[in-house]
KOLKOL-775596 format. One record per residue: residue in one letter; x, y, z of N, C-alpha, C, O in turn; residue number from 1. Coordinates in Angstrom, 3 decimals, always signed. Example, Ala and Ser with C-alpha at 12.3 -4.5 7.8 and 13.67 -1.06 7.14 Angstrom:
BEGIN
("A", (+13.190, -5.690, +7.800), (+12.300, -4.500, +7.800), (+13.200, -3.300, +7.800), (+14.236, -3.319, +8.465), 1)
("S", (+12.850, -2.250, +7.080), (+13.670, -1.060, +7.140), (+12.900, +0.030, +7.870), (+13.409, +1.138, +8.039), 2)
***
This chain:
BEGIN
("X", (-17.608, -15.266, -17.481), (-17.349, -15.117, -16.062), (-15.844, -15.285, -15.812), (-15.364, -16.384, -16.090), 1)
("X", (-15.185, -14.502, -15.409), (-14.176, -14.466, -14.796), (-13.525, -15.559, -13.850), (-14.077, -15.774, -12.770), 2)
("X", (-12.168, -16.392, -14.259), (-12.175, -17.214, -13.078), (-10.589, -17.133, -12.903), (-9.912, -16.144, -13.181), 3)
("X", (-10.018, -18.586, -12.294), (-8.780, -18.469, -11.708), (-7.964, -18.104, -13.150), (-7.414, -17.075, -13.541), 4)
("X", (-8.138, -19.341, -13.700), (-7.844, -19.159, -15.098), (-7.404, -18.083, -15.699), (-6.179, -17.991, -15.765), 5)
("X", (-7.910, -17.401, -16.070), (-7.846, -15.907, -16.357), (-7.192, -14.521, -15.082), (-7.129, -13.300, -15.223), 6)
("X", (-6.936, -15.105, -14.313), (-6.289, -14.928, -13.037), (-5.172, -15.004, -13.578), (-4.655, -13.958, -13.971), 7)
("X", (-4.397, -16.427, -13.773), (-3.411, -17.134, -13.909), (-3.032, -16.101, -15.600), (-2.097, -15.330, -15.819), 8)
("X", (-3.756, -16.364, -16.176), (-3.423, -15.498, -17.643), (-2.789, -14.393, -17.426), (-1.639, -14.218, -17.828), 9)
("X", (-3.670, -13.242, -16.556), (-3.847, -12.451, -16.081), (-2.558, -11.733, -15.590), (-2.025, -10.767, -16.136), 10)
("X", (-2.168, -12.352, -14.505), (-0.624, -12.219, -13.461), (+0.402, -12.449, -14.473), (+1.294, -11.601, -14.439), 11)
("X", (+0.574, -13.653, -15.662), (+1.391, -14.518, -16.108), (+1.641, -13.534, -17.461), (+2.666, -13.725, -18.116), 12)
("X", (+0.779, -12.577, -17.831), (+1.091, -11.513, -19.102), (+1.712, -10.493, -18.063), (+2.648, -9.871, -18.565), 13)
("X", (+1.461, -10.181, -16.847), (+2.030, -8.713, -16.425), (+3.123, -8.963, -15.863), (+3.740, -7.920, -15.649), 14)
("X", (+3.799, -10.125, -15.427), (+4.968, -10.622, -14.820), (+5.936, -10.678, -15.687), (+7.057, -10.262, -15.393), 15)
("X", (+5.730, -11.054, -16.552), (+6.287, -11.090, -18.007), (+7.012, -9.300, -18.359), (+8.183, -8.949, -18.508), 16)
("X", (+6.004, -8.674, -18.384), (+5.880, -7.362, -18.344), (+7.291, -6.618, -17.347), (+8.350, -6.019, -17.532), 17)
("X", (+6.537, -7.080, -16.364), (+7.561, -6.662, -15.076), (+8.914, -7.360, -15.138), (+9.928, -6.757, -14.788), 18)
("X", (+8.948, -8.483, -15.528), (+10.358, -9.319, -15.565), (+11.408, -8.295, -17.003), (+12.637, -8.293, -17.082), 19)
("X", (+10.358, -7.486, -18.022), (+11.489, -7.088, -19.071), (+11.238, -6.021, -19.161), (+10.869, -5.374, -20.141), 20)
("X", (+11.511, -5.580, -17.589), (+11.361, -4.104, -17.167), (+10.632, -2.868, -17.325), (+10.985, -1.690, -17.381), 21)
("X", (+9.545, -3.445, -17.380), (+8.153, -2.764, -18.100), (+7.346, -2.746, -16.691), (+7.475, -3.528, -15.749), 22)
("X", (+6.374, -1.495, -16.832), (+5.922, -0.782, -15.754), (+4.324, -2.081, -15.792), (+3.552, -2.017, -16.749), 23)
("X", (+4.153, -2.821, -14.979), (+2.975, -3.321, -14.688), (+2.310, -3.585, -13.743), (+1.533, -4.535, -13.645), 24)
("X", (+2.755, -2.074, -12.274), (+2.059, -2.425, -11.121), (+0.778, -1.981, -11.449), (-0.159, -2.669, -11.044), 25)
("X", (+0.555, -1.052, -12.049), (-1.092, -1.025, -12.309), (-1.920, -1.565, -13.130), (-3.115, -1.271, -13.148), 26)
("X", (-1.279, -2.570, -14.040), (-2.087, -3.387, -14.689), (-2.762, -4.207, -13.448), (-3.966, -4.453, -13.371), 27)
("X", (-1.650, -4.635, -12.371), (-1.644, -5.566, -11.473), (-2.465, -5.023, -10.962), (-3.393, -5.828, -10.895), 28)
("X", (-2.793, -3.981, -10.462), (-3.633, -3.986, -9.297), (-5.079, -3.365, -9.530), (-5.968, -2.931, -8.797), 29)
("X", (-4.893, -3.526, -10.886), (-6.424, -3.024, -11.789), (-6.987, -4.607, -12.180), (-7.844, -4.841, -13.033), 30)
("X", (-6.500, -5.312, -11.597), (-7.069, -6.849, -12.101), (-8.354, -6.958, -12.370), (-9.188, -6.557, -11.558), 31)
("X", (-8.779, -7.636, -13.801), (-10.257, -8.015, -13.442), (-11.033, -8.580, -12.525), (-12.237, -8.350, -12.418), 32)
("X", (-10.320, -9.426, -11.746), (-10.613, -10.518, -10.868), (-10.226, -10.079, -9.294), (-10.374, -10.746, -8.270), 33)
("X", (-9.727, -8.846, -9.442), (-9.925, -7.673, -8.013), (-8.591, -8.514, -7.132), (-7.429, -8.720, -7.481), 34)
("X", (-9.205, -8.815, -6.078), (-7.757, -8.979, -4.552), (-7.418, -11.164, -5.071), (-6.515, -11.878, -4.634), 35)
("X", (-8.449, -11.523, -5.987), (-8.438, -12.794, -5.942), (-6.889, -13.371, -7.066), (-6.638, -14.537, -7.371), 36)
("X", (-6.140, -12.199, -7.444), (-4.646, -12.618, -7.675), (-3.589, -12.821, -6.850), (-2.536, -13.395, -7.126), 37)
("X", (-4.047, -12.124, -5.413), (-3.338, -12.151, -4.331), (-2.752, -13.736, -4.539), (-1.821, -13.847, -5.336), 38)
("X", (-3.119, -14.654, -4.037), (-2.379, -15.730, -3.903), (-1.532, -16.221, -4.947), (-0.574, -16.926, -4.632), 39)
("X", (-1.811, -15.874, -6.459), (-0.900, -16.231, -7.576), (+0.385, -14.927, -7.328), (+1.590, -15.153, -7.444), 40)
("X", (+0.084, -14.246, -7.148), (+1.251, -13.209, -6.511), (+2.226, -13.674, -5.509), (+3.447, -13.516, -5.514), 41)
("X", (+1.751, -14.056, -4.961), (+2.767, -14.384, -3.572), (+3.174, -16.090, -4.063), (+4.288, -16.517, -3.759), 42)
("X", (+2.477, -16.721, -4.602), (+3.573, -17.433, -5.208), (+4.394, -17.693, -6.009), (+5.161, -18.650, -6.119), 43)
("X", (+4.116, -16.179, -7.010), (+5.059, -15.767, -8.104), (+6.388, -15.209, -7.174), (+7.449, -15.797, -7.384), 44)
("X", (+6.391, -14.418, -6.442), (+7.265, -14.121, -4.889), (+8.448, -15.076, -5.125), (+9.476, -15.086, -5.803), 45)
("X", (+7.749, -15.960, -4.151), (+8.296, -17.144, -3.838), (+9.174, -17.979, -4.556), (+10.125, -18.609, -4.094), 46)
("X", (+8.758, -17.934, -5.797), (+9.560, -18.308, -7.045), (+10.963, -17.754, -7.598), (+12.069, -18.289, -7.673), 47)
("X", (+10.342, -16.054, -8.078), (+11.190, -15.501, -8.363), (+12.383, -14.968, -8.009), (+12.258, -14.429, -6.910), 48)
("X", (+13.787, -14.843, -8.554), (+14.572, -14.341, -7.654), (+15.240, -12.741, -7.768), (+16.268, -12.333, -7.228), 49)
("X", (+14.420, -12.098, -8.534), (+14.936, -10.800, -8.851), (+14.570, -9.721, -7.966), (+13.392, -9.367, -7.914), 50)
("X", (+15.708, -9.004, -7.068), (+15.018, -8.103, -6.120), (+13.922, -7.119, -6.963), (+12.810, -7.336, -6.481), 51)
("X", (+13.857, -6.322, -7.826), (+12.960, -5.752, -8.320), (+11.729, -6.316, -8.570), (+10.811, -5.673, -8.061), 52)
("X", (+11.363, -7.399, -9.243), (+10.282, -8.169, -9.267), (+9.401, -8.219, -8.133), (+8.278, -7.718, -8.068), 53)
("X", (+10.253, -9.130, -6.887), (+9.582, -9.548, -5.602), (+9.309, -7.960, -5.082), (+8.258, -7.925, -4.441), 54)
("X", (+9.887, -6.788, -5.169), (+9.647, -5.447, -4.393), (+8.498, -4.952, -5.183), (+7.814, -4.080, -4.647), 55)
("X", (+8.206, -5.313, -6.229), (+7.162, -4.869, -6.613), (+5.952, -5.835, -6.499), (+4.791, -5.446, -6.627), 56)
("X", (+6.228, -6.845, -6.303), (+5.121, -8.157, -6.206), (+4.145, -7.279, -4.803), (+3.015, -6.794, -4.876), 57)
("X", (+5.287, -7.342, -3.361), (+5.042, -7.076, -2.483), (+4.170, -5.599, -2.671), (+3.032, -5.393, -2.250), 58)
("X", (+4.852, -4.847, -3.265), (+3.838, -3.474, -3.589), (+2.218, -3.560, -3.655), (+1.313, -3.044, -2.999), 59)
("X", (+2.270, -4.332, -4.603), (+1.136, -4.934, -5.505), (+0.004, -5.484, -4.017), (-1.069, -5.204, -3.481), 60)
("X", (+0.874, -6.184, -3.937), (+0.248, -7.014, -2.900), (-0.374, -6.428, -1.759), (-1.317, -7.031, -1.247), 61)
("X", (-0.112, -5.690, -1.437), (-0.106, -4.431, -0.040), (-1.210, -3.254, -0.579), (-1.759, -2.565, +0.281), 62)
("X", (-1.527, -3.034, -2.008), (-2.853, -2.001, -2.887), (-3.725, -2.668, -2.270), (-4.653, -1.986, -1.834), 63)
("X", (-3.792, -4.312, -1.969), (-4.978, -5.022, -1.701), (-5.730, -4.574, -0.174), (-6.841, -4.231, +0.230), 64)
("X", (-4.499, -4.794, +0.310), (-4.506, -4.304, +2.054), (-5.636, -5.685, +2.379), (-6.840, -5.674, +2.121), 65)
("X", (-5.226, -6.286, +2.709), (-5.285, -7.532, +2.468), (-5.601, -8.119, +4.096), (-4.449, -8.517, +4.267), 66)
("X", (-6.188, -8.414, +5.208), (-5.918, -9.356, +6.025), (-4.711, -10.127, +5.935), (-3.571, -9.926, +6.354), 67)
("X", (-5.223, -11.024, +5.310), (-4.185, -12.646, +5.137), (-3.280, -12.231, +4.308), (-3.423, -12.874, +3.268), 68)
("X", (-2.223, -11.323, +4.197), (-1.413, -11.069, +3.675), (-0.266, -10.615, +4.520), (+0.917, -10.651, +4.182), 69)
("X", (-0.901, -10.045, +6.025), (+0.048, -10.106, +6.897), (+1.213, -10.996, +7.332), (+2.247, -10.600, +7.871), 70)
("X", (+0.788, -12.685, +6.912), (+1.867, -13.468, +6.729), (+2.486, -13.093, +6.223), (+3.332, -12.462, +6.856), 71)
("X", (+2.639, -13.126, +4.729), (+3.390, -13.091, +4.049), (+4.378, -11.511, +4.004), (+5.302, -11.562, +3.192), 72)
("X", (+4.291, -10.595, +4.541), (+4.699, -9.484, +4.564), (+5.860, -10.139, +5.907), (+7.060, -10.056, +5.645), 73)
("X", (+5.529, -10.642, +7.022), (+6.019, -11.032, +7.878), (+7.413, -11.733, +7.430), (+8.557, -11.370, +7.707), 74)
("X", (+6.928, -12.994, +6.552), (+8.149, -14.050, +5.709), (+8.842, -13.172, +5.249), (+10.054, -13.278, +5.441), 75)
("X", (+8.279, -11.874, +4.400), (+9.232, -11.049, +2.878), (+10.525, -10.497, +4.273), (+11.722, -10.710, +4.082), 76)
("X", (+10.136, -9.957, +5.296), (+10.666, -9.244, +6.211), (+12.144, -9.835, +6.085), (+13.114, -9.086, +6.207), 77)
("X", (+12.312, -11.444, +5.791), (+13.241, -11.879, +6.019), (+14.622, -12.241, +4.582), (+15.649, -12.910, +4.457), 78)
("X", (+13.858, -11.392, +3.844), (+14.726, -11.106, +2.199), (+15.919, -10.597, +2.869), (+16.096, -9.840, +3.824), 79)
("X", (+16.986, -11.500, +1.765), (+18.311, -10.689, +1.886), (+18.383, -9.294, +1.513), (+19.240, -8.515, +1.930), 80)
("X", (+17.075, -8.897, +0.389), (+17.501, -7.538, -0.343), (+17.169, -6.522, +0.942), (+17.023, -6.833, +2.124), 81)
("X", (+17.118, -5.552, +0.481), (+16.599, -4.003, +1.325), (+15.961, -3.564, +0.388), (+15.432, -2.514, +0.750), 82)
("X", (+15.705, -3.820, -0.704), (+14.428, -2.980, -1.357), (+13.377, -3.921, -1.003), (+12.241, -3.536, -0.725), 83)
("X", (+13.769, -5.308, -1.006), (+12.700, -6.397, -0.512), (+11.928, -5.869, +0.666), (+10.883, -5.217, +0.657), 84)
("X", (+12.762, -6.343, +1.833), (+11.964, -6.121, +3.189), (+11.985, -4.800, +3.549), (+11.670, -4.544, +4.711), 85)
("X", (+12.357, -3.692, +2.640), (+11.725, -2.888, +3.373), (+10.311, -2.959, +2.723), (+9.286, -3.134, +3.382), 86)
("X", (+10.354, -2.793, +1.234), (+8.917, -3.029, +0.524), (+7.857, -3.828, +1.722), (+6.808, -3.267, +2.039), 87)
("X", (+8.153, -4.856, +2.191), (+8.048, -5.830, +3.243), (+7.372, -4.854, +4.358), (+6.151, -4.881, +4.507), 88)
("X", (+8.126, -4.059, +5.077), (+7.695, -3.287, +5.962), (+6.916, -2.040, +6.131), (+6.650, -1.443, +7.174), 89)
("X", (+6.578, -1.739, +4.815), (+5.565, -0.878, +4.065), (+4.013, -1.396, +3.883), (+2.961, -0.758, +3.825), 90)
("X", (+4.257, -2.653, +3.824), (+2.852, -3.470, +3.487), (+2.177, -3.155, +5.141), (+1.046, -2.719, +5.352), 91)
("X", (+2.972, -3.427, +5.951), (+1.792, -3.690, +7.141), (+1.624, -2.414, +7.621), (+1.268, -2.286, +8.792), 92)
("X", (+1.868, -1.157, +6.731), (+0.925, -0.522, +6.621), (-0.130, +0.057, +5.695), (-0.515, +1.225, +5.761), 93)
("X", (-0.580, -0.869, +4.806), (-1.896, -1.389, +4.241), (-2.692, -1.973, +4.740), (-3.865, -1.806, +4.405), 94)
("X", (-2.289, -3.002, +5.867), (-3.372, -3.434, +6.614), (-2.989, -3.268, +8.567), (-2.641, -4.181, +9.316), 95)
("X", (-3.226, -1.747, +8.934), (-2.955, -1.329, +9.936), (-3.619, -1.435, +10.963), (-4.471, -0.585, +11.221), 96)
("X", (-3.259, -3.101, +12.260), (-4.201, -3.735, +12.773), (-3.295, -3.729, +14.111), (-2.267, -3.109, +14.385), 97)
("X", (-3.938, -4.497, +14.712), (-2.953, -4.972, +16.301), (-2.172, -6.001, +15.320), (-0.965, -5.848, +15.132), 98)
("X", (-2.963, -7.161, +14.638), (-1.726, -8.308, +13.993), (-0.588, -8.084, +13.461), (+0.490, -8.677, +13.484), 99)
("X", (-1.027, -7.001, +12.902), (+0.313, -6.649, +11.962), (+1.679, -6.134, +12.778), (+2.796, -6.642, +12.678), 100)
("X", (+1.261, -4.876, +13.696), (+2.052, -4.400, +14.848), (+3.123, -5.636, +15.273), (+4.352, -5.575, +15.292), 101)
("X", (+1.908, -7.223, +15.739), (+2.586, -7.515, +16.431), (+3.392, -8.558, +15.695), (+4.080, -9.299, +16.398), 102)
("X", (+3.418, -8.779, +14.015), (+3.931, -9.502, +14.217), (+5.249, -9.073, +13.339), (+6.189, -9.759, +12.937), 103)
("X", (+4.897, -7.387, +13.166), (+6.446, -6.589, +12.944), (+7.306, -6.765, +14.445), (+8.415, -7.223, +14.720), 104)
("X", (+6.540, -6.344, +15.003), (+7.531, -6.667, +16.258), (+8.489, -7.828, +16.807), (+9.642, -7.786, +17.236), 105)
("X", (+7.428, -9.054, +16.605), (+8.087, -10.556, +16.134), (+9.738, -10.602, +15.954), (+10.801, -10.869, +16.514), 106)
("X", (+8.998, -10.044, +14.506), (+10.540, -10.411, +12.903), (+11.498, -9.578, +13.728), (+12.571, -9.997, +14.163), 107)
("X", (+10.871, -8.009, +13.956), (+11.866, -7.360, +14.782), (+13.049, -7.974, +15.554), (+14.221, -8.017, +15.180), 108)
("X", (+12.494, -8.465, +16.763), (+13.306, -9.285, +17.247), (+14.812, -10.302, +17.138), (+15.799, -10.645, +17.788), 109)
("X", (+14.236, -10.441, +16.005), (+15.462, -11.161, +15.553), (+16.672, -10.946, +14.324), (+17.520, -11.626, +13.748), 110)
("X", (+16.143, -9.491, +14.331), (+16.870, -8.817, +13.357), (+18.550, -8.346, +13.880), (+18.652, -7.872, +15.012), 111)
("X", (+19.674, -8.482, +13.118), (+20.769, -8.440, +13.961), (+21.432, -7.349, +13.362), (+22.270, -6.742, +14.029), 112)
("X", (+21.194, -7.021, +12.246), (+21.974, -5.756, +11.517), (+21.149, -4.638, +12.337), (+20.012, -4.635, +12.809), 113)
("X", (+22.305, -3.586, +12.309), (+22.372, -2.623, +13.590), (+21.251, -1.444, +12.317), (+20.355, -0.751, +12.801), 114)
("X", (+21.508, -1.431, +10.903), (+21.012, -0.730, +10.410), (+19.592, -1.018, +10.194), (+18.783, -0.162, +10.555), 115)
("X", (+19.169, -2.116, +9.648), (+17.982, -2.520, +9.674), (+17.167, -2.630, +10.579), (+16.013, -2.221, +10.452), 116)
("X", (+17.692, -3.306, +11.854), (+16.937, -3.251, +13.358), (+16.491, -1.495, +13.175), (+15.329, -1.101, +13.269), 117)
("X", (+17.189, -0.967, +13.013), (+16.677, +0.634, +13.523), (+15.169, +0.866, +12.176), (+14.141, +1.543, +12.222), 118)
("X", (+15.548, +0.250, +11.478), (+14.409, +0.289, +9.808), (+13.013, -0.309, +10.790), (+11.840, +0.062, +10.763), 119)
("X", (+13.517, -1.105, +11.421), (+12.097, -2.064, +11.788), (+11.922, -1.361, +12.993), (+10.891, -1.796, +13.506), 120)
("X", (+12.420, -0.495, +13.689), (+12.346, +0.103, +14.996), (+11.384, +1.218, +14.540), (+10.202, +1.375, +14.847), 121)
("X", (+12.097, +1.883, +13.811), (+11.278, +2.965, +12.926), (+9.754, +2.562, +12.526), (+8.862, +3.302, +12.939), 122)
("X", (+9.526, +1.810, +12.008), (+8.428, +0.919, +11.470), (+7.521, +0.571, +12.516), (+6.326, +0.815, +12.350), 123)
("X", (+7.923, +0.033, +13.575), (+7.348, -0.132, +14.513), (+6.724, +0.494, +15.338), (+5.586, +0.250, +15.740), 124)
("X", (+7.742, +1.735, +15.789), (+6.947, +3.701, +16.353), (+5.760, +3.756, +15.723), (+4.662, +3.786, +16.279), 125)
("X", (+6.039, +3.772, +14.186), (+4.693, +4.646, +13.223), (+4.274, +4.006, +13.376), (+3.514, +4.463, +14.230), 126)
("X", (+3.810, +2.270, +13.179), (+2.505, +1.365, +13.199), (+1.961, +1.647, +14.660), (+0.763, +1.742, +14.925), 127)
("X", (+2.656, +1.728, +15.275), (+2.335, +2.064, +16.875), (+1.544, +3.387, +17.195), (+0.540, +3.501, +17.898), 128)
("X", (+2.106, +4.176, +16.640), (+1.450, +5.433, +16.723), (+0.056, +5.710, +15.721), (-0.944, +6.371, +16.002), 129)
("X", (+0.356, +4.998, +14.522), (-0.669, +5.092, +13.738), (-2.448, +4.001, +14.156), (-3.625, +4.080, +13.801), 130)
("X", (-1.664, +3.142, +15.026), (-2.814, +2.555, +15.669), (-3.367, +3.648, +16.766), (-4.519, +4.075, +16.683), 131)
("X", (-2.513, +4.045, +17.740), (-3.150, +4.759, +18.897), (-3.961, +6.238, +18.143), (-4.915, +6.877, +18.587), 132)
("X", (-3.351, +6.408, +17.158), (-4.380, +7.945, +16.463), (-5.835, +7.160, +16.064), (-6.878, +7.680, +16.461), 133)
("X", (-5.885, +6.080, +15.386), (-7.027, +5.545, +15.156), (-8.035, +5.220, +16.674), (-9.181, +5.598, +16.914), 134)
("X", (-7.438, +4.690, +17.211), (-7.838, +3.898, +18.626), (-8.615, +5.512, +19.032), (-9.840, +5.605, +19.117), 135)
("X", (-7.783, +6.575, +19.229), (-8.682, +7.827, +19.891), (-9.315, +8.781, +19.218), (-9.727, +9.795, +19.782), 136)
("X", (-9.513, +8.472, +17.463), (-10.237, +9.085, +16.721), (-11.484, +8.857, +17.136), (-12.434, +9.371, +16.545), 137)
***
């Protein structure tokens, strides 16, 4: 039977992978143990400091389309990189809800670079629009 354990194995051989530049988003997201790596992911995130790593963590993370992952897409928003948060701003559309909308809109807010504000402005139209096409399907 499959458990965290093997979870932990699991993430800890493909990170490895990914850290020496080796292709392992689809090992990742072919997990035996399905969306239940999500949380060893996001605290591999958290850890690591290589923009490539965390942009692909977030990738990974976002195949799940995930509810409770909207946090954390929210936090990534606030990476110094731009492959980070935008990766970041890609996720919440994997899980394309009112929460997510609102809490791009949130981070939005307090975004001060003239280039990025327009990234999250952008982001914000399509989640916007991509809700109202659903809403009148």
């Amino acid at each position: 039977m499959w458990n965290e354990s093997d979870d932990r194995e699991y993430v800890a051989f493909y990170l490895e992978k990914l850290r020496r530049g080796e292709d392992a988003f689809f090992g990742l997201i072919d997990s035996p143990g399905g969306d239940s790596i999500v949380p060893l992911l996001i605290e591999e995130f958290r850890r690591d400091t290589d923009p490539k790593v965390r942009t692909t963590l977030i990738k990974v993370i976002a195949e799940f389309g995930l509810h409770s992952s909207i946090p954390f897409f929210a936090d990534a928003l606030r990476d110094t990189s731009p492959s980070v948060w935008k990766a970041a701003l890609d996720g919440f559309f994997a899980v394309p809800c009112a929460e997510s909308l609102a809490a791009l809109e949130s981070a939005g807010e307090s975004v001060q670079d003239k280039t990025q504000r327009s990234w999250f402005k952008e982001a914000i139209d399509q989640l916007r629009n991509q809700l109202a096409k659903e809403k009148d399907a």
